[in-house]
C-alpha positions, 0 to 999 in steps of 0.5 A: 595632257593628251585628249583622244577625240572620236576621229582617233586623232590626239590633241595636247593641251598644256596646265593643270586641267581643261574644259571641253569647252576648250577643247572644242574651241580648239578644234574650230569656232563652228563646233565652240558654237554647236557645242552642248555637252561632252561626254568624257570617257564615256560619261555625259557632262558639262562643257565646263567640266574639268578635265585633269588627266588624259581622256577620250572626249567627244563633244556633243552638238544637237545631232545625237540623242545626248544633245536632245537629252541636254537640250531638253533637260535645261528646258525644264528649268528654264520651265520651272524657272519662269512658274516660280516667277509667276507663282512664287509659292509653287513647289517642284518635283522632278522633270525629266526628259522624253523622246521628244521634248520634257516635262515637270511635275509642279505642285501649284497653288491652283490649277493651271489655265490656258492663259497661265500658259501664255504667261508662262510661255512668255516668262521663259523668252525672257529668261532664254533672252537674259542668256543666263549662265548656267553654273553646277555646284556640288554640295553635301547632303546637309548643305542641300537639305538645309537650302532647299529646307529655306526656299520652301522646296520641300519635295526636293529635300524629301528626295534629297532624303532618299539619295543613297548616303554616297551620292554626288548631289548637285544643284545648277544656279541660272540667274535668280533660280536654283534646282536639284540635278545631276546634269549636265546642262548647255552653258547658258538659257540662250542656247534655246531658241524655239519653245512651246508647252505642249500640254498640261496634266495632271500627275500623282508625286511619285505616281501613287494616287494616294499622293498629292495630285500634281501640275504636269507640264509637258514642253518643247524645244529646239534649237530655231523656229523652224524645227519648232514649227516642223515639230507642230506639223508633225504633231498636227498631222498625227492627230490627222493620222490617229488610227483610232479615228481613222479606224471609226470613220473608214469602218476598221475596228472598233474598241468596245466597253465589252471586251476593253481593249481587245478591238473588234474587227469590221468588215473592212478591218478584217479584209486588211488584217486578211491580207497582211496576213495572207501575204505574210503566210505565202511568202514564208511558205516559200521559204520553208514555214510550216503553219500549225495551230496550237491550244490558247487554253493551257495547263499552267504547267506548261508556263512553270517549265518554260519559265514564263509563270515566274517572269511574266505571270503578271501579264496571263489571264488565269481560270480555275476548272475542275481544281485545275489551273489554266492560263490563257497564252500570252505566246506561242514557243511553249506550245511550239516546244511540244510540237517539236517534241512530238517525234525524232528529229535528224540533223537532217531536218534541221532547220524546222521553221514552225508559224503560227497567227493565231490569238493570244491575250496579255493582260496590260494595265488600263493606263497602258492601253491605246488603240490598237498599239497596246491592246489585250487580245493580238495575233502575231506573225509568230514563228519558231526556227529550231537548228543547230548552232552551226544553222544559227548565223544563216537562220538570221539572215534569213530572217533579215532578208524577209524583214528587210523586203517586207518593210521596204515594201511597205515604205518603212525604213528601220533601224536595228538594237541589240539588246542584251542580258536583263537583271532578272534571266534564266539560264547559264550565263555562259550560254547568254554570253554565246547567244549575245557574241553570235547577233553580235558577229553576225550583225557586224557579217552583213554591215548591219547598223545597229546599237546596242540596248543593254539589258533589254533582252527578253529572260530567256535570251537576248534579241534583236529588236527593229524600229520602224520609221513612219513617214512622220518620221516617228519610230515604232518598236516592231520586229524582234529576233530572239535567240534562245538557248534556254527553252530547248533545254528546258523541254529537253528538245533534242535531234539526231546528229551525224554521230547518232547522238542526241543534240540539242536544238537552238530556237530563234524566236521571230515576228516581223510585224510583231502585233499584226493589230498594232503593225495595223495601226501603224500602217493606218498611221504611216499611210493616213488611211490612203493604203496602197492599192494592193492592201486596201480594204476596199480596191474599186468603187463603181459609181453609177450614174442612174438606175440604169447603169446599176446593172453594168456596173454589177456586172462589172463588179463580178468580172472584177471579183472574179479576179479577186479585185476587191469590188463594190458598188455604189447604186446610191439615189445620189448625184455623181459628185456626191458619191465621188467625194464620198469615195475620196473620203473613204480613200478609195484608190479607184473610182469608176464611173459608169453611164450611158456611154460605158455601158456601150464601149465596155469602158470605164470613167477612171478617176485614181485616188492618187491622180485624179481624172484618169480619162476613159479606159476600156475595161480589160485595159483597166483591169491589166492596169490595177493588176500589175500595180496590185502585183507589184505592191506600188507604192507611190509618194502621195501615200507618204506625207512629208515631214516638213511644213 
C-alpha cells in the first residue's frame, strides 16, 4: 500500500496493513522516538492503529496542538489511575483536555487534602515508571455496560447510556485500569516525563448544581522537567502580573458590589484608558475615520431588524418605559446602519469608515466574569467600513496594516484564524460562501499566516479573529475583522453607482483592541504594570529633598505639564530613599531628585525605572530626552520578562 506523507513524498509498504508506528519508524529512529499520535486522513488516532489501504499520514511529535491534546488526554488517565489506586471506592466522570494541561471530575469518598495530593502525585511516577502499554479495545454497547456495571463506575454506564446507538465505544486498558474513551492515546504511561496537579475544585456531574458535587482535578504534563519547571515560572509570574491586583496596588480601577462587573476607573486607570484611546482616535483619523456617537438606549426594534434580538438577546440589558421596550446596546453597526442611511451616497463616497468608543453593556453570567477580561459594561475601538465590493480586498488590508503597527508597537506578536459559517446564521448561504472565499484570498494575497476555525463566525458573517501573544508567551483573542453582507440588506443601506443605479454596500466590522477594558488588562498583564514611558499613567515623579526644594520642583512640574509630560510631585515629610522606593513600587519610568544643587544649575538627579541612577542632567536635556522616547513609543526589553526560568 502507498502512504503520502505531509512532504508529498510517498512511501510503499508491503502486507496486509501497517501501523504508523511503522511508518515512522521507517522514515527514522528520531521521529519512532518523538512519535505520539498520527492523524491518518485527516483523523487523530493511535500509533498502533491499523492502516489497510493507501492514506495520507502525518505523525504526530510534541510540537502541534494535537501532540498537546494526547499528551494530556493520557494524563488523565495516568491521574484516574493512580486515585483508584489510593481510593478504590472513588468513581469517575470525565476528563478532558485544555489549553494547557487537563483535568478529571472524580467522585470520592471524601474530599481531597493537600497531602492527598502528594499522594496522588507520587502514585502516578509509579505508574509513568512501570511504562505500562496502553491497548484500545472497542466493545459493544452491552459488553461496556455490563463491564463497567461490575467495576462499580456507575457514571460511565450512564454516559455509555446516553451514547447515539451507532456509536464506536472504546476502552483503553493500562496495566490494572480501564477507562472509557475515544483517544487516541501515546503508547504507553513512560512517554510522560514531568507532572504536577496544579489544583483542586469542586464541580457539579454534568455541571448542573442540582447533581452530585464533585473532585476537580486539574493537572499538567510534559515531556522533561525542564518544560515543567518553565510552565511553574510562567504560572508564578501571572500571578505576579494579575491586573486585578496590580490595578488595586497602582491605583487603576476598581470592581465594586455596586455595579458587578462593570470597573470603576480611577484617576490613573483613566489616564491609561485616555491614552489608548487618544492614540487609537489620531491614527485612524489620518486614515480617513470619522467619529460619531450614537444612543446606548434604543428601540428593541432596531435589534429585531438587525437580527441581534434573536441570536444574541440573552446577553442585552432590556427596560420597559411607557409600554415601550428597550434595550441598552451591546454593539454599534445598528446604530452605524441609520447613520449611513441617513443621506444619499455615491460611489464616490465609498468607502465610509464610521468609529466609535463609546459605552456598551453585555450581560455575561457571574461564572463567566473576571476582572477586566470579561466584564459587563466596555468601550470598544469599534468601527464600521461601508464599500463596495470591489473596495473590500484593499479595505482589509487597510485594516491589517493598522492592526499590525499598533500590535508591534505594543510588543505584541499575533497570529490570525478565520472563522467560518456557525450553525445558527442569517442570510444567504451563497453570500456566506462569497464573504468566506474573499478573507480567504485576500489572506493568502498578502502571505498571511493563518488557520482556519470552522464555525466560529459571528451569525451575520464570517471574521477573522486575531490572537495576541503576552510576553509570557500566553494568547489572548483581541482584534476581529468581520465581513457582512447581510445588515446592509437588512437596513436596505444603499449608493449610487457609476450607472446611477442604486447598490448595495458591503460593511467590514473592526476593532483592533476589541474591549479597551480588557485589551487594558492584558497590557497590565504583558508589561507587569511597568508601561512603557509613552503610556503610563504617571510619566515623572519629582522627588524633593526638603521643604525647600518643593517650590523648584512645582515649578518644574508645570514646565513639564506644559508639554503635556505627565508630572507629579512627591513633597511628602519622607526621607529621599523612601520616596524612591515608593516610586519603583508604583512603577514610575522617571524620578527626578531636586535639591540644593538642582535647584541652582537648573538640573535634575535622573533615576530611570529601566536603568537605574542616570546621573545629572540639565532640565531641558531631560526634557529632549523623555520627549523623543515618548514619541517614538519605545519599548525596551526590561518591560517584557522572559518566558523561561
Amino acid at each position: 500500500m502507498n502512504i503520502s506523507l505531509p512532504d508529498g513524498s510517498v512511501r510503499s509498504y508491503e502486507g496486509e496493513q501497517v501501523t504508523p508506528a511503522e511508518v515512522a519508524a521507517s522514515i527514522g529512529k528520531g521521529l519512532a522516538k518523538a512519535a505520539l499520535a498520527a492523524k491518518v486522513d485527516g483523523r487523530l488516532v493511535d500509533l498502533s492503529h491499523p492502516i489497510k489501504q493507501d492514506a495520507e499520514i502525518a505523525i504526530v511529535t510534541w510540537d502541534s496542538t494535537e501532540g498537546h491534546e494526547v499528551f494530556w488526554h493520557t494524563s488523565t488517565h495516568i491521574m484516574a489511575q493512580a486515585v483508584k489506586r489510593l481510593f478504590p471506592d472513588a468513581q469517575l466522570t470525565v476528563g478532558p483536555t485544555l489549553d494547557e494541561g487537563y483535568f478529571y471530575d472524580i467522585d470520592t469518598p471524601r474530599t481531597l487534602t493537600p497531602e492527598d495530593v502528594e499522594k496522588i502525585e507520587a502514585e502516578m511516577k509509579k505508574i509513568i515508571e512501570a511504562d505500562f502499554p496502553i491497548v484500545r479495545k472497542e466493545l459493544s454497547r452491552e459488553d461496556a455496560i455490563a463491564y463497567f456495571t461490575s467495576i462499580g463506575e456507575l457514571y460511565k454506564v450512564e454516559i455509555i447510556k446516553d451514547l447515539p446507538e451507532d456509536e464506536v465505544i472504546s476502552a483503553y486498558t493500562q496495566g490494572e485500569f480501564t477507562d472509557l474513551c475515544y483517544g487516541p492515546h501515546l503508547p504507553s504511561t513512560g512517554k510522560i516525563k514531568a507532572h504536577k496537579i496544579t489544583n483542586i475544585a469542586g464541580a457539579y456531574w454534568r455541571g448542573d448544581q442540582n447533581n452530585k458535587q464533585l473532585q476537580r482535578l486539574y493537572g499538567v504534563s510534559y515531556p522533561s522537567q525542564k518544560e515543567l519547571d518553565q510552565y511553574i515560572f510562567r504560572i508564578e509570574e501571572a500571578k505576579k502580573r494579575d491586573h486585578r491586583r496590580l490595578g488595586k496596588e497602582l491605583g487603576l480601577f476598581s470592581l465594586r458590589d455596586e455595579s458587578p462587573a462593570i470597573p470603576f476607573w480611577l484617576p490613573k486607570g483613566r489616564v491609561l484608558w485616555n491614552t489608548l484611546r487618544d492614540w487609537s482616535y489620531k491614527t485612524q483619523l489620518r486614515l480617513g475615520y470619522q467619529e460619531i456617537n450614537t444612543p446606548q438606549v434604543l428601540k428593541v426594534d432596531l435589534f429585531h431588524q438587525s437580527g441581534h434580538y434573536d441570536f444574541y438577546k440573552e446577553n442585552m440589558y432590556f427596560m420597559n418605559q411607557d409600554g415601550t421596550e428597550y434595550g441598552l446596546k451591546p454593539m454599534n453597526c445598528p446604530a452605524h446602519c441609520l447613520v449611513f442611511s441617513e443621506g444619499v451616497h455615491s460611489y464616490r463616497d465609498l468607502p465610509i469608515r464610521y468609529s466609535e468608543y463609546e459605552r456598551l453593556h453585555r450581560w455575561e453570567m457571574s461564572g463567566a466574569v473576571h476582572g477586566l477580561m470579561r466584564v459587563r459594561g466596555l468601550c470598544q475601538d469599534d468601527a464600521h467600513l461601508f464599500c463596495t465590493e470591489d473596495q473590500i480586498e484593499s479595505e482589509i488590508m487597510g485594516v491589517l496594516k493598522l492592526l499590525d503597527k499598533t500590535y508591534t508597537t505594543l510588543g505584541l506578536s499575533y497570529k490570525v484564524k478565520l472563522s467560518t459559517r456557525p450553525e445558527e446564521f442569517m442570510g444567504d448561504i451563497n453570500l456566506w460562501n462569497q464573504a468566506e472565499a474573499t478573507l480567504e484570498k485576500t489572506l493568502n494575497d498578502i502571505n498571511a499566516d493563518w488557520v482556519l476555525n470552522p464555525g466560529d463566525g459571528a451569525f451575520y458573517g464570517p471574521k477573522l479573529d486575531f490572537d495576541v501573544t503576552d510576553s509570557l508567551g500566553r494568547t489572548w483573542q483581541c482584534a476581529t475583522l468581520q465581513l457582512d453582507f447581510q445588515l446592509p440588506i437588512r437596513f436596505n443601506l444603499s449608493y449610487v453607482d457609476r450607472d446611477g443605479g442604486h447598490k448595495t454596500p458591503i460593511i467590514i466590522h473592526r476593532a483592533i483592541f476589541g474591549s479597551i477594558e480588557r485589551f487594558i488588562g492584558i497590557l497590565i498583564e504583558h508589561f507587569a504594570g511597568a508601561f512603557p514611558t509613552w503610556l503610563a499613567p504617571e510619566q515623572v515623579r519629582i522627588l524633593a529633598i526638603a521643604d525647600r526644594h518643593v517650590e523648584y520642583a512645582e515649578q518644574l512640574k508645570e514646565k513639564l505639564l506644559d508639554l503635556e509630560i505627565r508630572a507629579t510631585v512627591d513633597s511628602d515629610h519622607e526621607k529621599i530613599g523612601y520616596k524612591i522606593r515608593n516610586g519603583q513600587l508604583q512603577k514610575v519610568p522617571y524620578m527626578l531628585v531636586v535639591g540644593d544643587r538642582e535647584a541652582e544649575t537648573n538640573s535634575v538627579s535622573v533615576r530611570s525605572r529601566e536603568a537605574g541612577d542616570l546621573g545629572s542632567k540639565s532640565v531641558d536635556q531631560f526634557i529632549t530626552d523623555i520627549l523623543a522616547e515618548i514619541n517614538e513609543k519605545r519599548l525596551s526589553q526590561s518591560h517584557l520578562a522572559p518566558t523561561e526560568a
